[in-house]
DSSP file (Angstrom, degrees, kcal/mol; ACC not computed):
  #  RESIDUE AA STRUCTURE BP1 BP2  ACC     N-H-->O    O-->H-N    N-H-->O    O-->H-N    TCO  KAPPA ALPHA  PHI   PSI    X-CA   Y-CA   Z-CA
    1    1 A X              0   0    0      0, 0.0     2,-0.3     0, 0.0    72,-0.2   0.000 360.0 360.0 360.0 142.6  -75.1  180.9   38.9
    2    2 A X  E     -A   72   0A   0     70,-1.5    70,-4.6    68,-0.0     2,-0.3  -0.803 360.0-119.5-127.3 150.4  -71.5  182.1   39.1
    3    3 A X  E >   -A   71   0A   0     -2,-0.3     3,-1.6    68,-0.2     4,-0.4  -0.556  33.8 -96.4 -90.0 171.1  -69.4  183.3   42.3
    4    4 A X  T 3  S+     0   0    0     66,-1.2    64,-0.2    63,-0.7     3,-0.1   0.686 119.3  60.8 -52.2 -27.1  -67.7  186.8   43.1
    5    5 A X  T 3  S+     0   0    0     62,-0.3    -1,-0.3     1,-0.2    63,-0.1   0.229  91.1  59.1 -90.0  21.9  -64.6  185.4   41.8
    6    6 A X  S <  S+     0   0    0     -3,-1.6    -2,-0.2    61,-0.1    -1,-0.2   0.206  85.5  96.8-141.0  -9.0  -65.5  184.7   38.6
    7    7 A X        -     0   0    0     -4,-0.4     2,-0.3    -3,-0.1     3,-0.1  -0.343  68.2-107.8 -93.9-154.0  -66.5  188.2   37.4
    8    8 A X    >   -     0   0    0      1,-0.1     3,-2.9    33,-0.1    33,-0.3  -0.626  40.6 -86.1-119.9 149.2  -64.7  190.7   35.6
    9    9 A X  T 3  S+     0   0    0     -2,-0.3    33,-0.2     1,-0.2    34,-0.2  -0.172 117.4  17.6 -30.4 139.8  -63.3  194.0   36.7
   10   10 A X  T 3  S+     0   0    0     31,-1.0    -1,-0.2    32,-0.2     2,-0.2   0.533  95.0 123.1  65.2  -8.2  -66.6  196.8   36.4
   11   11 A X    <   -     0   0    0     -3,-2.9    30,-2.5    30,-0.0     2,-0.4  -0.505  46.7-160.6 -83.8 163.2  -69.3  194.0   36.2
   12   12 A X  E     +C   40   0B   0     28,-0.2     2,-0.2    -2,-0.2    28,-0.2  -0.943  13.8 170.7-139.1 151.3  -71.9  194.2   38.8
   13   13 A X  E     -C   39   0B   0     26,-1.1    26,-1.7    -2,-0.4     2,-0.3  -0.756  30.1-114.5-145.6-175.8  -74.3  191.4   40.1
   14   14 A X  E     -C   38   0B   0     24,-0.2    59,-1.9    -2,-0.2     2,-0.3  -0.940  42.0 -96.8-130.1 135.8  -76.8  190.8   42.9
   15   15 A X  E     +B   72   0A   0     22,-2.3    21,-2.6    19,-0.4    57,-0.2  -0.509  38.7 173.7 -60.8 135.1  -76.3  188.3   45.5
   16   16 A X  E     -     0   0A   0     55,-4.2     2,-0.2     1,-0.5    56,-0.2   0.697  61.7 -10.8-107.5 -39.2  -77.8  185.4   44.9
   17   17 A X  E     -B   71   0A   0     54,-1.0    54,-0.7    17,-0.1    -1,-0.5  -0.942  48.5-138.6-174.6 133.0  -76.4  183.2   47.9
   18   18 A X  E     +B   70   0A   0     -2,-0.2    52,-0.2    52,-0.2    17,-0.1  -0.937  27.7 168.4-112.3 110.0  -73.8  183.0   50.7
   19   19 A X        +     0   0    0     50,-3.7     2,-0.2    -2,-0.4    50,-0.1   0.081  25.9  85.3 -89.8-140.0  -71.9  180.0   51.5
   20   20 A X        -     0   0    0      4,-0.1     2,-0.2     5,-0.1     3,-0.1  -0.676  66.7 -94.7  86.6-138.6  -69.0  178.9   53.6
   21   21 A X    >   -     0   0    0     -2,-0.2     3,-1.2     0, 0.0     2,-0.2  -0.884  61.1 -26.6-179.3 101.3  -69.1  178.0   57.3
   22   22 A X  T 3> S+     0   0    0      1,-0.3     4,-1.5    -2,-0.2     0, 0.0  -0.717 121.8  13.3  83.1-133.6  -68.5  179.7   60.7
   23   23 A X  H 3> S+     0   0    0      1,-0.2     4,-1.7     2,-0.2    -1,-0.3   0.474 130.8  52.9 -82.8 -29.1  -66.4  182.5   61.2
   24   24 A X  H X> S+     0   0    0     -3,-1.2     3,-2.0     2,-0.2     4,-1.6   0.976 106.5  47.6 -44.5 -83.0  -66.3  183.0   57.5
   25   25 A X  H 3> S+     0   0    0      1,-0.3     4,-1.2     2,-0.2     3,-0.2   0.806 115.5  52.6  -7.0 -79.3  -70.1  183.1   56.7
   26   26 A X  H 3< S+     0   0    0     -4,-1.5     4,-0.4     1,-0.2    -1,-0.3   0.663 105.1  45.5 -25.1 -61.1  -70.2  185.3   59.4
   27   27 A X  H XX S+     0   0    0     -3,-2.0     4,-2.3    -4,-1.7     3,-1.1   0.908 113.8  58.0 -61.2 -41.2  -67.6  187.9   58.5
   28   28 A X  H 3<>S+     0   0    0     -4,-1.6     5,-2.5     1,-0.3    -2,-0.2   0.925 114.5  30.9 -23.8 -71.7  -69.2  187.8   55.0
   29   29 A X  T ><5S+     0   0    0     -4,-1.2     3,-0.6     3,-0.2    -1,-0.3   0.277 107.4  69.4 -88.9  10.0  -72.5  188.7   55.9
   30   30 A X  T <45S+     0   0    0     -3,-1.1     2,-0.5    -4,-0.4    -1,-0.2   0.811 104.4  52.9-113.3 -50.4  -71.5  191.1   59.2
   31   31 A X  T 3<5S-     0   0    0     -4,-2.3    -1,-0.2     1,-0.1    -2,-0.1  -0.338 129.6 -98.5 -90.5  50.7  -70.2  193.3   56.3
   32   32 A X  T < 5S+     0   0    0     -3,-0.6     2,-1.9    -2,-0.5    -3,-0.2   0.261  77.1 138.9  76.2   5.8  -73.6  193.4   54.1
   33   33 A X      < +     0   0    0     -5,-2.5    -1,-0.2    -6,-0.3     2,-0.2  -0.555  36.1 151.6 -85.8  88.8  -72.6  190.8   51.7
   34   34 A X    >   -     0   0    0     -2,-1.9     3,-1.9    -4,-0.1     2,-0.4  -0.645  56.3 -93.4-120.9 152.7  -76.3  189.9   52.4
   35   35 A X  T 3  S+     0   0    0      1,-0.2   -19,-0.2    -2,-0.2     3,-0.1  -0.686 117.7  34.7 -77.8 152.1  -78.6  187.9   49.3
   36   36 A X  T 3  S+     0   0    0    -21,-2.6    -1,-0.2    -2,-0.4   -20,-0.1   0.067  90.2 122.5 101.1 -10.7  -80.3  190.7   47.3
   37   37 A X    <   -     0   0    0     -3,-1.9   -22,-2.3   -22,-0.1     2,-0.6  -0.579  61.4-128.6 -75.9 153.5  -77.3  193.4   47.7
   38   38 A X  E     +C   14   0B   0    -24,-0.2    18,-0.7    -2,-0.1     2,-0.4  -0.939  37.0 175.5-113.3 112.8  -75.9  194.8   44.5
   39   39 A X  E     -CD  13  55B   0    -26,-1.7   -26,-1.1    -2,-0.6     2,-0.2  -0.973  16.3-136.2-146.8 132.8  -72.4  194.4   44.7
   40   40 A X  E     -C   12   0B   0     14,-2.0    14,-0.4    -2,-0.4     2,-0.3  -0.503  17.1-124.9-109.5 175.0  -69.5  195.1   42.2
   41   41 A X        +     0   0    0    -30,-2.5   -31,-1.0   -33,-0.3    12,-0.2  -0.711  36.5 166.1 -89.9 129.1  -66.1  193.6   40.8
   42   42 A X        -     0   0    0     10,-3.4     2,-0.3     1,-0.5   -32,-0.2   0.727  54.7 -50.9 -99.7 -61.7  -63.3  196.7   41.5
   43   43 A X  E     -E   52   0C   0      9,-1.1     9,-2.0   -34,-0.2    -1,-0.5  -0.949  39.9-103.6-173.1 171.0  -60.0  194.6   40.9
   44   44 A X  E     -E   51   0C   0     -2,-0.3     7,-0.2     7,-0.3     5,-0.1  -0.988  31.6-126.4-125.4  88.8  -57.9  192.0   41.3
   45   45 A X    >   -     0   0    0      5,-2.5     3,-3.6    -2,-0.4     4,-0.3  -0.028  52.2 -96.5 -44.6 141.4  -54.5  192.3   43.7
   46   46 A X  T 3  S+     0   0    0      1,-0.4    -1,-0.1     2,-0.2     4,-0.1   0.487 124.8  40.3 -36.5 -19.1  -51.7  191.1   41.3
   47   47 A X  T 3  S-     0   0    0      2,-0.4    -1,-0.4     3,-0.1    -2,-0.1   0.375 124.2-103.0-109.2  -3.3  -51.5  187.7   42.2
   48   48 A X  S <  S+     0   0    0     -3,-3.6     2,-0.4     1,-0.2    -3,-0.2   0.554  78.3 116.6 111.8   2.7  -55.3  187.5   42.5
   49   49 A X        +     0   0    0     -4,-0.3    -2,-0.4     1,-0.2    -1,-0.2  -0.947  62.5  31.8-157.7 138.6  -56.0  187.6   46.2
   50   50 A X  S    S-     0   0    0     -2,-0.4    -5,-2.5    12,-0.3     2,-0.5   0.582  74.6-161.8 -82.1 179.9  -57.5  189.7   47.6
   51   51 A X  E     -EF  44  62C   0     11,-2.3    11,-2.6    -7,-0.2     2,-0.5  -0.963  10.8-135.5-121.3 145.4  -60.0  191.1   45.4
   52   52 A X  E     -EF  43  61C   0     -9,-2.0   -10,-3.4    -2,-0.5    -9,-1.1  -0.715  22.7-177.7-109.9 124.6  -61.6  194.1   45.9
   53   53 A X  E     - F   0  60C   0      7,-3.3     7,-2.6    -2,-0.5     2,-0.4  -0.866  24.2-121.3-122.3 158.0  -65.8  195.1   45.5
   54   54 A X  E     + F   0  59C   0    -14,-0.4   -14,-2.0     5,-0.3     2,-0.3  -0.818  32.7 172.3  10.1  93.4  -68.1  197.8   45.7
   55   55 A X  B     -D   39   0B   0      3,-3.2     3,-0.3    -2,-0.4   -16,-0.1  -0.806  67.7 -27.1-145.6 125.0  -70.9  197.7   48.1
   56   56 A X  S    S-     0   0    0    -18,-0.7     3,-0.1    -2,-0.3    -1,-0.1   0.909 122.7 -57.9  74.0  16.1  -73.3  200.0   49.1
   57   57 A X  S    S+     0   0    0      1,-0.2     2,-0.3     0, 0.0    -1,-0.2   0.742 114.6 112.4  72.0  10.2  -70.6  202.7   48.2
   58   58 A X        -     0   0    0     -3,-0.3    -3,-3.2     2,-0.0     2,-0.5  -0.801  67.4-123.4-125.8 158.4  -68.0  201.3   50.5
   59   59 A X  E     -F   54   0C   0     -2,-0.3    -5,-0.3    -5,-0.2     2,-0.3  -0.947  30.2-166.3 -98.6  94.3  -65.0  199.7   49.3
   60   60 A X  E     -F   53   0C   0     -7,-2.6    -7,-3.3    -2,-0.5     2,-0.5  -0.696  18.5-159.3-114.2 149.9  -64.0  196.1   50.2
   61   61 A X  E     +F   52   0C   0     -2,-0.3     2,-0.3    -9,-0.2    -9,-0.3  -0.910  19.2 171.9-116.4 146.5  -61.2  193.5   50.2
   62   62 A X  E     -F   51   0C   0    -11,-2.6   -11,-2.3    -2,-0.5   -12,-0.3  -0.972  30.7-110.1-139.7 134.7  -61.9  190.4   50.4
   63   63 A X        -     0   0    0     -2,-0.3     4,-0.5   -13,-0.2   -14,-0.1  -0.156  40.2-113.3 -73.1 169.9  -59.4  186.5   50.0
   64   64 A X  S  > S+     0   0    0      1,-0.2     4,-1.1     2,-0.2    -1,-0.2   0.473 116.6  65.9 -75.0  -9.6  -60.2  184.8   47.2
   65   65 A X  H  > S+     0   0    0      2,-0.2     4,-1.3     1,-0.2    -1,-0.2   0.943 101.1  50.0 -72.7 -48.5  -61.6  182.1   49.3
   66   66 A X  H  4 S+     0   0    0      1,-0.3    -2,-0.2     2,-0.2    -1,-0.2   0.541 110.8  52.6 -58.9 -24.7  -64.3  184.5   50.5
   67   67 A X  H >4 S+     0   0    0     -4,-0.5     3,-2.1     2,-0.1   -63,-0.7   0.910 103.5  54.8 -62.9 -66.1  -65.1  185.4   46.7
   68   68 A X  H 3< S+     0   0    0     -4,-1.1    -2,-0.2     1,-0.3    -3,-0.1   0.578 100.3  60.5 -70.1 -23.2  -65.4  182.2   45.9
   69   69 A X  T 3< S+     0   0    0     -4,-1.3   -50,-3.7     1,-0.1     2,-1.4   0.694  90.3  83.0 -56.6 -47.3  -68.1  181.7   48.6
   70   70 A X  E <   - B   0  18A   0     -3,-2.1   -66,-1.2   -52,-0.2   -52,-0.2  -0.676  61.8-157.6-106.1  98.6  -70.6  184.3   47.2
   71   71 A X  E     +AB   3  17A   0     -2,-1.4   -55,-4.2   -54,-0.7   -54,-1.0  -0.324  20.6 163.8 -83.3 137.7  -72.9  183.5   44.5
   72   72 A X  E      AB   2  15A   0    -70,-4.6   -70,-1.5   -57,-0.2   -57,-0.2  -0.941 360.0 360.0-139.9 163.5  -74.3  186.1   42.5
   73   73 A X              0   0    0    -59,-1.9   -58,-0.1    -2,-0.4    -1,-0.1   0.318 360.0 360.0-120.1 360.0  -76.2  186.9   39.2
């Protein structure tokens, strides 16, 4: 199992798992990043945070912490 930060521009996975903790977790999953969703890698801001996905057709940014959080396969 890999996180949301560890794929590549254009890859798509399925959520596997959401960690973190509070007000993270929360925002995570408040915006669909739910397990079983199909969600893809768009890019990578130039220093690397935030990174930007595909879900559901919607466009999202998200810190790198928050990536790093969401396990997928």
């Amino acid at each position: 199992m890999k996180s949301l930060k560890d794929l590549l521009p254009g890859e798509k996975a399925r959520v596997s798992r959401v960690g973190g903790v509070g007000a993270v977790k929360r925002r995570i999953v408040d915006i669909g990043i739910v397990p079983g969703a199909e969600i893809e890698m768009e890019r990578y801001a130039p220093l690397g945070d935030p990174v930007e996905v595909k879900l559901k057709g919607n466009h999202l940014s998200l810190r790198k912490e928050e990536a790093a959080s969401i396990f997928v396969e």
